[in-house]
C-alpha positions as CSV (number, residue, x, y, z in Angstrom):
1,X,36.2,-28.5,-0.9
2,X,33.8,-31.1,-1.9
3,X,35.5,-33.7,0.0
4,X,35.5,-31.4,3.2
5,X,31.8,-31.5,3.4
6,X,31.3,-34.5,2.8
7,X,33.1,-34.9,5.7
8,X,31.3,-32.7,7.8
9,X,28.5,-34.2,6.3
10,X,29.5,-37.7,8.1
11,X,30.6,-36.2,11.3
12,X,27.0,-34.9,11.6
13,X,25.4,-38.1,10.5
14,X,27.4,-40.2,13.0
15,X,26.7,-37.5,16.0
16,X,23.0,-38.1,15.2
17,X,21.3,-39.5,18.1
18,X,18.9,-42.4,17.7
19,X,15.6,-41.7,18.4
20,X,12.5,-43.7,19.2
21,X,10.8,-43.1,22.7
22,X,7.0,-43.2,21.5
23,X,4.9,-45.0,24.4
24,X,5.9,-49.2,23.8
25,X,7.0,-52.0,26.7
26,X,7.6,-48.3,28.4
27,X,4.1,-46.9,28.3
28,X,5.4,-43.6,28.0
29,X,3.9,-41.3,25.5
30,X,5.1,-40.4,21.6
31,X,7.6,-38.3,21.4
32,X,7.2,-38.2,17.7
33,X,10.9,-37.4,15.8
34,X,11.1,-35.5,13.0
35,X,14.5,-36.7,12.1
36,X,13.7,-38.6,9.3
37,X,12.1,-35.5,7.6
38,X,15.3,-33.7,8.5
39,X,17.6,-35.6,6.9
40,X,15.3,-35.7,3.6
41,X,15.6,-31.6,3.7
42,X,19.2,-31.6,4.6
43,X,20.1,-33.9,1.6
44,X,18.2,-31.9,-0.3
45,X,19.4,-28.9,0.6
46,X,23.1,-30.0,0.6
47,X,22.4,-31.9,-2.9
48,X,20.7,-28.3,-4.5
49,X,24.3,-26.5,-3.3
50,X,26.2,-28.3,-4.9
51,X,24.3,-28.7,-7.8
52,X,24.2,-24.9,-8.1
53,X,27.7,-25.1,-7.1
54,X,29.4,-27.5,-9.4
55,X,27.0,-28.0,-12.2
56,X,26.7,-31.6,-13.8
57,X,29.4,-32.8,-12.1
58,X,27.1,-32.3,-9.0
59,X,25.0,-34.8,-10.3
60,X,27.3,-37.7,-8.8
61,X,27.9,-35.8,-5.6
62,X,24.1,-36.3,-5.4
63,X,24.0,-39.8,-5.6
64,X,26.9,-39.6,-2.9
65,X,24.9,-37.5,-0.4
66,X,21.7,-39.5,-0.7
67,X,23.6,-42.8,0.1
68,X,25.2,-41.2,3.1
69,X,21.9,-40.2,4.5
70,X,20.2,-43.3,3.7
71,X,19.7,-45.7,6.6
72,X,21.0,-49.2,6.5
73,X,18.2,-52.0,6.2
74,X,18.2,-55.2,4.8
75,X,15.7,-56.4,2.6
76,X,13.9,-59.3,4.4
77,X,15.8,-62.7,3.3
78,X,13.8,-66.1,3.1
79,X,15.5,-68.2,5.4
80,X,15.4,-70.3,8.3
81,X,17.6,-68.7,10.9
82,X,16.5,-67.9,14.0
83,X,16.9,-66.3,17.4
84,X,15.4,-65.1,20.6
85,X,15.3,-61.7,21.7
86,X,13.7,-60.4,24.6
87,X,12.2,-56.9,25.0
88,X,12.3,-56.3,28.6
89,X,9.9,-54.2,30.8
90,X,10.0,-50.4,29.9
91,X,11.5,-50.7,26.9
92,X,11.6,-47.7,24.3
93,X,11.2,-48.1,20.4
94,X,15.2,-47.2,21.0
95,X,16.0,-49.6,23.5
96,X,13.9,-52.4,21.5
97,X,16.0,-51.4,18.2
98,X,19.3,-51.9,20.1
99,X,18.2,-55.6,21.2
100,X,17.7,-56.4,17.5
101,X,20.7,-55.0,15.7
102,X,22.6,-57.0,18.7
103,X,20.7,-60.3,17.5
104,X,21.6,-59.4,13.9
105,X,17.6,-59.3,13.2
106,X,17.8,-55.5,11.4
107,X,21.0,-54.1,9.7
108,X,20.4,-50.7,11.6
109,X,18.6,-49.3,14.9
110,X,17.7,-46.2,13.1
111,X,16.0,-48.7,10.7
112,X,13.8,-50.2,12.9
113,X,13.0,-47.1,14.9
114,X,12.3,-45.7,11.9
115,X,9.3,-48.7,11.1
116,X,8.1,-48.3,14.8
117,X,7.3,-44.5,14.4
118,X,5.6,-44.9,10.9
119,X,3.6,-47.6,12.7
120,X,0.6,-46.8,14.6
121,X,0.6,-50.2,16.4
122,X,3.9,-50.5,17.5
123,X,3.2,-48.7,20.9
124,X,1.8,-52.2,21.8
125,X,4.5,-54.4,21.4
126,X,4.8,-56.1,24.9
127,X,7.7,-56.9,26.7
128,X,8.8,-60.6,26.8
129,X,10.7,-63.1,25.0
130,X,10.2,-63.1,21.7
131,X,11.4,-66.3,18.4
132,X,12.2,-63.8,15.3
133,X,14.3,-64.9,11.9
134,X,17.8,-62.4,11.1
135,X,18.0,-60.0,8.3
136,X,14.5,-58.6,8.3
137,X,13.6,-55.1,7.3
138,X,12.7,-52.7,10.1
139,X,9.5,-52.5,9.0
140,X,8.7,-56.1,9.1
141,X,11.1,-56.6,12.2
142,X,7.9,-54.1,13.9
143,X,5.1,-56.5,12.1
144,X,7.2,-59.7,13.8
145,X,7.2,-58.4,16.8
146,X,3.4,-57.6,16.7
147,X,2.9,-61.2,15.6
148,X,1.8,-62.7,19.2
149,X,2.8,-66.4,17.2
150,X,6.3,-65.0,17.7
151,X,5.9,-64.2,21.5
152,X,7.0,-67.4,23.9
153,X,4.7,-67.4,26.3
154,X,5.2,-69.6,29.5
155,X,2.1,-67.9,31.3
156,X,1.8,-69.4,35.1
157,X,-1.6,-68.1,37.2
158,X,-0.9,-67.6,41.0
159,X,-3.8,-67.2,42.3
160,X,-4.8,-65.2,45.2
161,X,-4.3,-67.5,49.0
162,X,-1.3,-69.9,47.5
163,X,1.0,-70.4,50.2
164,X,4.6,-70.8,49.7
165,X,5.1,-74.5,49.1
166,X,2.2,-74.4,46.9
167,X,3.5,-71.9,44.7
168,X,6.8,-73.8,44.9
169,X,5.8,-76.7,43.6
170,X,4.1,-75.1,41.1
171,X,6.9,-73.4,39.4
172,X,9.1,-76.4,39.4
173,X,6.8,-78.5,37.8
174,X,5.8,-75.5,35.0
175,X,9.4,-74.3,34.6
176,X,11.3,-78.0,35.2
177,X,13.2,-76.5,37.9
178,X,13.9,-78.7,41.0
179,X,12.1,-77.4,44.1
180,X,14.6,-77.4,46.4
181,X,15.8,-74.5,44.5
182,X,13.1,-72.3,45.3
183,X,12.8,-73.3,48.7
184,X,16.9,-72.6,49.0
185,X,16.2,-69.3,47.3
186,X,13.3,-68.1,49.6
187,X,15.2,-68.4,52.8
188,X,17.1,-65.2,52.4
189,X,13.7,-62.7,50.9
190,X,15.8,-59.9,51.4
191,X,18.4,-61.0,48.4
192,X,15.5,-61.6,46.6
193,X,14.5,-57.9,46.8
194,X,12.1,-57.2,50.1
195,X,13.3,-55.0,52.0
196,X,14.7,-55.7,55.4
197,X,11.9,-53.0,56.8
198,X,9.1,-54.5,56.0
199,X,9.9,-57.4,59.0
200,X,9.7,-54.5,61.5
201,X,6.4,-54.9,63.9
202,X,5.3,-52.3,66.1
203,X,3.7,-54.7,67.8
204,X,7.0,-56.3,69.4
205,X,6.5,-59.5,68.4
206,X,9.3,-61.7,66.2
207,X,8.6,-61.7,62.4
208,X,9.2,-65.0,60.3
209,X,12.4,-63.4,58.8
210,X,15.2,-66.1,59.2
211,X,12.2,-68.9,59.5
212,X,10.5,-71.2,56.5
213,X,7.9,-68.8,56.1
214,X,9.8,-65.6,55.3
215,X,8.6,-65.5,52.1
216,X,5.1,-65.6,52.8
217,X,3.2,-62.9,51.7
218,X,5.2,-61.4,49.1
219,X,5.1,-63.4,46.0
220,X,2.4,-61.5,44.2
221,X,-0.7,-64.1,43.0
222,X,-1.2,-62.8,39.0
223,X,-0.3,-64.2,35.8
224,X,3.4,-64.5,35.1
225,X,5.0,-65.1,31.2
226,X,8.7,-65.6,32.9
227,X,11.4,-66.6,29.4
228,X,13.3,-69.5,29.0
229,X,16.1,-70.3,31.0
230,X,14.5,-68.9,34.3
231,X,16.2,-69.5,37.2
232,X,14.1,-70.1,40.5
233,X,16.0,-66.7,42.1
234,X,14.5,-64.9,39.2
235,X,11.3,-66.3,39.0
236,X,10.7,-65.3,42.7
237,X,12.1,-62.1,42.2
238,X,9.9,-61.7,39.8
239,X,7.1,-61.7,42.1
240,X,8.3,-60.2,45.0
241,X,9.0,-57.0,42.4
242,X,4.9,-57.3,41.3
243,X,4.4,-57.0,44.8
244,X,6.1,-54.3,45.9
245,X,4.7,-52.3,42.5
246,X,1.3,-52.7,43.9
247,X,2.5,-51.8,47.3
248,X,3.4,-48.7,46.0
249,X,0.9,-48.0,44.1
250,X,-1.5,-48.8,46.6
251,X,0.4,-46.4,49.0
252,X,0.3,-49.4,51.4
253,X,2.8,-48.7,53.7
254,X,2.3,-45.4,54.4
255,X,-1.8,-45.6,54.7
256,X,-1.3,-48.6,57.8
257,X,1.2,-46.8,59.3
258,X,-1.0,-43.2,59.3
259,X,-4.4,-44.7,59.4
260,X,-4.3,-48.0,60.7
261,X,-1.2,-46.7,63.0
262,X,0.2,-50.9,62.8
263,X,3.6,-51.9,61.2
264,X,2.6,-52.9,57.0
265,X,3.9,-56.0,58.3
266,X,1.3,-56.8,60.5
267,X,-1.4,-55.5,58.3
268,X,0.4,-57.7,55.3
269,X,-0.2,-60.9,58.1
270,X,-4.1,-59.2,58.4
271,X,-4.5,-59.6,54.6
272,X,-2.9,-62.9,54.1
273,X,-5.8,-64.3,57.2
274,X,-8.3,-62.7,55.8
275,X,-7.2,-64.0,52.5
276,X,-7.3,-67.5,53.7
277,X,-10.4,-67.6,55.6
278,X,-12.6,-65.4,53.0
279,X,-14.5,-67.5,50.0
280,X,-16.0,-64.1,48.6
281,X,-14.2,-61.1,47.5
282,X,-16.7,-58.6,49.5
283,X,-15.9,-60.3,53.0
284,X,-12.3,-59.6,53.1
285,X,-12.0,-56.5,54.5
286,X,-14.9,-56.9,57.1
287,X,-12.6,-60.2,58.1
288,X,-9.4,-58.0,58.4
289,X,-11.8,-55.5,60.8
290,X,-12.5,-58.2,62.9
291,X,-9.0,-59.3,63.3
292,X,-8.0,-55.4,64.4
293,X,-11.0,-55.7,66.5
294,X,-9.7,-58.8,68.3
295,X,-5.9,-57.8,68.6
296,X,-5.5,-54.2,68.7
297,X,-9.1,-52.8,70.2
298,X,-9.6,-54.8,73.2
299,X,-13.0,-55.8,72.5
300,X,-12.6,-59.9,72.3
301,X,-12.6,-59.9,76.7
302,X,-10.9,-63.6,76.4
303,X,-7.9,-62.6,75.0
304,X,-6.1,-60.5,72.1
305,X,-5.8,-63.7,69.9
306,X,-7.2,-64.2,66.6
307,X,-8.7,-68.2,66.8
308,X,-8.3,-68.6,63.3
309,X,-8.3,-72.6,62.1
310,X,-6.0,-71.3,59.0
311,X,-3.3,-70.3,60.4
312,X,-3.1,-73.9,61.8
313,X,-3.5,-75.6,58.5
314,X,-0.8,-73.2,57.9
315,X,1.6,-74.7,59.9
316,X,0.6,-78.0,58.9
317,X,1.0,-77.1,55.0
318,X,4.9,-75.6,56.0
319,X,6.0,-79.3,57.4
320,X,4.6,-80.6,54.1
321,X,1.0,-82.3,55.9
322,X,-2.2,-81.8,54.5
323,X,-4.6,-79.3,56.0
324,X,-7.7,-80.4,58.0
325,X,-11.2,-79.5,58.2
326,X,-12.2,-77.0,61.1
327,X,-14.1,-80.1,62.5
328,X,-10.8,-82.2,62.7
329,X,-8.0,-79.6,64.2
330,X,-7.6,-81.7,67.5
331,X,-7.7,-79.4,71.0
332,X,-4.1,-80.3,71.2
333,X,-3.3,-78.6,68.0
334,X,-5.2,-75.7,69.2
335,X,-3.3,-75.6,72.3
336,X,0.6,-76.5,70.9
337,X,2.4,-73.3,71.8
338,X,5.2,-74.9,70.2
339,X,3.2,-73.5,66.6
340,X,4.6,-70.2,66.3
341,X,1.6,-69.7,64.0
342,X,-0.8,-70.1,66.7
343,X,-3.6,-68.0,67.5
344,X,-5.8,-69.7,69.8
345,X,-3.1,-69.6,72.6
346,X,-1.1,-67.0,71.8
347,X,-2.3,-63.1,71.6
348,X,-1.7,-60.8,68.7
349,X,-1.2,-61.5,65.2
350,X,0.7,-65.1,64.6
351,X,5.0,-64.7,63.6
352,X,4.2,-63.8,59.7
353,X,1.3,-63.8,57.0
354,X,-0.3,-67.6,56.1
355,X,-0.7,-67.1,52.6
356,X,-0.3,-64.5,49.7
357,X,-2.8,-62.1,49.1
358,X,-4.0,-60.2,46.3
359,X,-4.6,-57.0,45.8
360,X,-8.3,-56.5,46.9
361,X,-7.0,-58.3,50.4
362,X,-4.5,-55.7,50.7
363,X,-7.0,-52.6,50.4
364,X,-9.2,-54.4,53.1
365,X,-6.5,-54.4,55.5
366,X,-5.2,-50.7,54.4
367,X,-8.8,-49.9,54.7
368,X,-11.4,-52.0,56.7
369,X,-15.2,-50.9,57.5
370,X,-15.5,-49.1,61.0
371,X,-17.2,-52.0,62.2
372,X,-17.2,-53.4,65.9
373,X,-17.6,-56.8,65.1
374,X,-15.1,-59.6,66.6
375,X,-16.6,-63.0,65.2
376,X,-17.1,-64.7,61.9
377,X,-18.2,-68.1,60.9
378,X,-18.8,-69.5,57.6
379,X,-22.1,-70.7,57.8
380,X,-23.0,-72.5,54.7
381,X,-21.2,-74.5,51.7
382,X,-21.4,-71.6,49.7
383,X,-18.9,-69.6,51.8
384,X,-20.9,-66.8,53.0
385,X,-19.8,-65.5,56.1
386,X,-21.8,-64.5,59.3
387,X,-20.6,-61.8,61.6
388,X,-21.2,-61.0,65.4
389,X,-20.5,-58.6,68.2
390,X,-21.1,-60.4,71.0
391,X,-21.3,-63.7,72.5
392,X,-25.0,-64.3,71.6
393,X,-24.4,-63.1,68.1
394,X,-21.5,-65.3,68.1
395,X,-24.0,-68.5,69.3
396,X,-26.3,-67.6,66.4
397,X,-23.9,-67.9,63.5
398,X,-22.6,-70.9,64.7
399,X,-26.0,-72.8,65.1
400,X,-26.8,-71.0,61.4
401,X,-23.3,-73.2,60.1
402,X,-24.2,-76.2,62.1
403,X,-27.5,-76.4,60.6
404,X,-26.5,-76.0,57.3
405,X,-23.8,-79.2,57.8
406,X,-20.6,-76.6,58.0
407,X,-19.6,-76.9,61.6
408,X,-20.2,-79.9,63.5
409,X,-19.3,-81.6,67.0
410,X,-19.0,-80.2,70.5
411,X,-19.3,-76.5,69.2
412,X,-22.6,-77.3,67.7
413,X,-24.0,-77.6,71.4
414,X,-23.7,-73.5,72.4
């Protein structure tokens, strides 16, 4: 009789799910178990029947009962083994137990999920790669991974404007990967996890899809920790998922298409120019109004084109040259319809975005000012911009950034 419950007693113990889903590398909320204090009041309530039951002799089925409750653990051992184990994004106290017992750093998951409920600080524990010893107790296998010494950090900043080949040689110089891997990885954007509708214009026009510039525009600029042994698919894949998570959460493509009623491809290309030609934070989306002024509204009585020096430096920074000053882009630059980045020739917004924008680009172009201006100029060193409506608006900006040494030349003479 004895034997059959502790039996049953072990079938129960083994069907007992482990538990551990308070908000960590998740950010989801406690769910705060109670099994622990279960199994104290089932032990002691099994242990009492058969004391009551078998008198002394009970006394040993006790001791038998508490050890089969009892949750493996080791007792933290002072030695120099160690191991990597990474906690990845959205991981549960569950999910983070089952990545140690796999490295052999705690004897049990229930162990260490255990130690992360009892401890009020474990909901902070990160995801990322971290450098722990084996045979640690779950409670200190909790304090090790809230240790930030333990925590390899490879942190890289992107910041907001990079271009492509920028951010390229960036990586490969932080991560010691060779370049041409990245650059063999970003020609197929869709592999690395954009989706092929994003490419779609409503404007009609080609998108860079299939051309050195796919990429563009979706490697999100932030700070990235990526682990060791990286490869330059991941990294990038990396980034183009940051993106998209602010896309979404943003509701970018559905705002453009309802509100701005343009493709989020072309407002992605609106972002990445006003990006690039913006030195303050509070001008980009009066910029990106001024582009959907010019291409979209008919109010530029020239032509529907942008005129936008960076998307020539652009093209210039894709065939590895270095970017000029406004003052030196020759008229025969300006004029090369052979660019497919042009936009002083060629009406409407140029094949793809010039440069990778960040987050406060993006709301600009989901949601400009209801202005009607269609000119800006920089028009001093310190990058404030100047805006105009008209033609003798337009004269006045540009004399303000000639006298302040900004523009000089030909144009200086309106």
């Amino acid at each position: 009789m004895t034997e059959d419950l502790f039996a049953e007693i072990e079938a129960e113990r083994q069907r007992r799910p482990i538990r551990g889903h308070r908000r960590g590398a998740s950010g989801r909320r406690p769910d705060r178990s109670r099994s622990g204090r279960g199994r104290s009041k089932l032990a002691l309530l099994l242990a009492l029947v058969l004391l009551a039951g078998l008198g002394v002799g009970g006394w040993v089925a006790y001791d038998k009962v508490r050890s089969m409750f009892a949750v493996p653990d080791y007792a933290t051992e002072a030695q120099s083994t160690e191991v990597t184990v990474e906690i990845k994004e959205g991981s549960s106290g569950g999910d983070m137990a089952r990545a140690l017992k796999a490295a052999d750093v705690v004897k049990s998951e229930q162990a260490f999920v255990d130690a992360w409920q009892a401890n009020p600080r474990a909901v902070t524990i990160g995801p990322g790669v971290y450098r722990l010893r084996v045979h640690l107790s779950g409670a200190d296998a909790v304090l090790a991974l809230l240790d930030k010494a333990n925590r390899i950090v490879n942190g890289i900043l992107i910041t907001e404007g990079m271009v492509t080949v920028e951010i390229f040689a960036l990586l490969s110089k932080r991560l010691g990967i060779p370049k041409a891997d990245f650059v063999a990885a970003a020609k197929d954007p869709i592999a690395l996890g954009v989706p092929q509708e994003w490419f779609e214009r409503q404007d009609k026009r080609k998108s860079a899809l299939n051309t050195a510039g796919a990429l563009e525009g979706f490697l999100f600029p932030a700070r990235y920790e990526f682990p060791p042994n990286v490869t330059a698919r991941d990294a990038l894949r990396l980034m183009v998922k940051k993106f998209l998570d602010v896309a979404d959460r943003l509701d970018f493509v559905d705002r453009v298409r309802e509100e701005r009623h343009i493709s989020p491809y072309e407002a992605l290309i609106a972002a990445s120019v006003a990006q690039a030609e913006s030195a303050h934070e509070q001008d980009l989306a009066r910029v990106a109004r001024v582009l959907y002024n010019r291409v979209y509204a008919n109010m530029y009585s020239l032509c529907h084109c942008l005129q936008v020096d960076s998307a020539i430096n652009y093209w210039l920074k894709l065939q590895g040259k270095d970017p000029k000053n406004s003052n030196k882009i020759k008229q025969s630059e300006l004029a090369d319809k052979r660019n497919p980045y042009n936009t002083y020739v060629v009406d409407g917004m140029p094949i793809g975005p010039i440069s990778n924008p960040g987050e406060a680009a993006l709301k600009g172009a989901m949601d400009p000012p209801k202005t009607e201006e269609i000119f800006f100029v920089t028009v001093d060193k310190q990058g404030t911009m100047g805006y105009a409506t008209d033609d003798a608006g337009f004269r006045a900006i540009v004399r303000q950034s000639c006298g302040n040494g900004v523009l000089v030349g030909s144009i200086c003479d309106v």
